[in-house]
N, C-alpha and C positions, 0 to 999 in steps of 0.2 A: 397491567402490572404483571399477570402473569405470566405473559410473553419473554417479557425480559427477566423473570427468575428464571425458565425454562432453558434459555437459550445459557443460563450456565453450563448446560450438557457438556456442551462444547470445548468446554475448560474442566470440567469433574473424569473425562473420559481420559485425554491422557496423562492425566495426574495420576488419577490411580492405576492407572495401567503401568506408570512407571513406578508408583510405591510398591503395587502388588504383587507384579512382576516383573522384580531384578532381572531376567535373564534376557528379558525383552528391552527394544533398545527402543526409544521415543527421541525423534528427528529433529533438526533446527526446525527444518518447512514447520513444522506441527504445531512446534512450542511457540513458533510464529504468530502463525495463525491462532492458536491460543488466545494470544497478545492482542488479534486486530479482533476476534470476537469481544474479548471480555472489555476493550478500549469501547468497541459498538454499542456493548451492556450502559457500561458508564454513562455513554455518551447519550442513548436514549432516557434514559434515569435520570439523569442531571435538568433535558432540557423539560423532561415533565414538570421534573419539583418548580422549575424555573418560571414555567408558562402558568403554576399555579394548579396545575391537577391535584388535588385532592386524595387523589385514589392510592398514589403511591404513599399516603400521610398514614401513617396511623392513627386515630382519631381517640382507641380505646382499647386497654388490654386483648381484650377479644380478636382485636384487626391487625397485632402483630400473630395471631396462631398459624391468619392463611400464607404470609410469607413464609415464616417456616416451615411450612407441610409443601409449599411447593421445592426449598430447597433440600427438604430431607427428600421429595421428589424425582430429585432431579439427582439426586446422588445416589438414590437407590435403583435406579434406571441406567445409571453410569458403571453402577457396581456389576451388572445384570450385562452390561457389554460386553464389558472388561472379561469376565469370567466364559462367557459365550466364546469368545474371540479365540 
């Protein structure tokens, strides 16, 4: 599971890179690719729930904290790009 929150990277980086900075221009290729990462996301997510994994279930309050610590994660590691870049 947290493979495929991390791999939001992929789609957090030139998002904000286009909110943060206007001046900077973000490409069809990118936004493309964007598309086939976060379709890949979906796609691995879908066939877990599907196959009956567990892992992706939240089971109890507690078990929805670790998805959001890897997506606030992966967005602060995106922000930390962006800004480097």
């Amino acid at each position: 599971r947290s493979e495929v929150l991390m791999a939001t990277v992929h789609v957090f980086v030139p998002l904000l890179q286009a909110l943060t900075l206007p001046s900077s221009r973000v490409g069809g290729r990118t936004w493309l690719s964007c598309g086939l990462s976060c379709a890949a996301v979906l796609s691995v997510a879908r066939r877990s729930a599907a196959s009956g994994d567990a892992s992706l279930l939240a089971s109890s309050p507690a078990d929805s904290l670790a998805p959001a610590a890897l997506l606030c994660s992966a967005l602060l590691y995106s922000l930390g790009r962006v800004r480097c870049s």
